[in-house]
N, C-alpha and C positions, 0 to 999 in steps of 0.2 A: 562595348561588351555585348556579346551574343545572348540571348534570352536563356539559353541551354545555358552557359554558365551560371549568369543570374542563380538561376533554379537551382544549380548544383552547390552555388556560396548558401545560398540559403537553407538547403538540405544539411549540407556540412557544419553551417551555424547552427541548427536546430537541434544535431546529435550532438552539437560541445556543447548547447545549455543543457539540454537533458543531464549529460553526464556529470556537470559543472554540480547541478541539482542536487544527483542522488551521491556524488561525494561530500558537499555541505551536510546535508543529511548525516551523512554517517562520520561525520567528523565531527558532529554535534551530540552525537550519541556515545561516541565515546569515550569523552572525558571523565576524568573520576574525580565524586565527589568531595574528597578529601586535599589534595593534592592539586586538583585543576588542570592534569596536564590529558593533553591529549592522548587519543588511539591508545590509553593506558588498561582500559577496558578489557577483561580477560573471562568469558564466562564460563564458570567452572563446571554447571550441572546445571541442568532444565526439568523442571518437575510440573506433571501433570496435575494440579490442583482441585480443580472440578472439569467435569464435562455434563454439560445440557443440550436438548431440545428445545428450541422456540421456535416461531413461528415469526413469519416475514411477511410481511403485508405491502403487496405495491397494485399500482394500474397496469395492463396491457393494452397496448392500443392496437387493434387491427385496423386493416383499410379495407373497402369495400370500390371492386372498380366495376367500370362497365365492359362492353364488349372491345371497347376502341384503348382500355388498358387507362380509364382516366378515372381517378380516386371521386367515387360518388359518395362518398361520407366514410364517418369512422366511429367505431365503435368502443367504449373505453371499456374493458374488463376486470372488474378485479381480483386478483390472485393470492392467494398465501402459497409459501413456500415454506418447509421445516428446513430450518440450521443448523448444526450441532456446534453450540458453542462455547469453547473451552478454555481454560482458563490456569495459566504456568505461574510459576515464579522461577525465576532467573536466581542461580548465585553467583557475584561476579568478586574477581580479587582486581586490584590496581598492579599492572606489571613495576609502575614504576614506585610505589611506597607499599606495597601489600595492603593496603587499607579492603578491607573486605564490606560489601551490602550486598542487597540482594532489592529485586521487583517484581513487581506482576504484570501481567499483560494478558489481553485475551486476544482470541481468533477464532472466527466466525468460517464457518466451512459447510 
């Protein structure tokens, strides 16, 4: 087997785990809690509950090079960044028993 294929089973194995992943995922998210059954998950309405301001704190690393293009040290910065971050509640009904809840969740932007 040519090394070009190699590369390509591997590439081609790579996007079926990914995908394999984010359908677990969502096949896990939406069973209802009543009932148990799958993909029965049906979200009715999304509501905006709060929305904030904070503040994010991390390092920057910059490099410093010479003239021949080679890292002569590095300098670590620290940064804040503001996020606005908000905060839903979900109403969900079960397609397959009606059983109705709702959740919350946030997201950070």
């Amino acid at each position: 087997m040519s090394n070009e294929a190699l590369i390509g089973l591997v590439v081609i194995g790579g996007i079926a785990l990914i995908a394999l992943i984010i359908w677990f995922v969502q096949w896990c998210s939406s069973f209802c809690p009543s009932c148990r059954k799958a993909w029965g998950k049906q979200v009715l309405q999304t509501l905006l509950l709060d929305s904030q301001l904070e503040t994010r704190e991390s390092t920057r690393i910059i490099s410093h090079y010479n003239s021949k293009g080679e890292v002569t040290g590095n300098t670590m910065v620290p940064t804040t960044k503001l996020v606005t971050v908000k905060t839903y509640q979900a109403d969900c009904q079960c397609k397959h028993c009606d059983h109705k809840w709702s959740y919350t969740y946030t997201n950070e932007s």
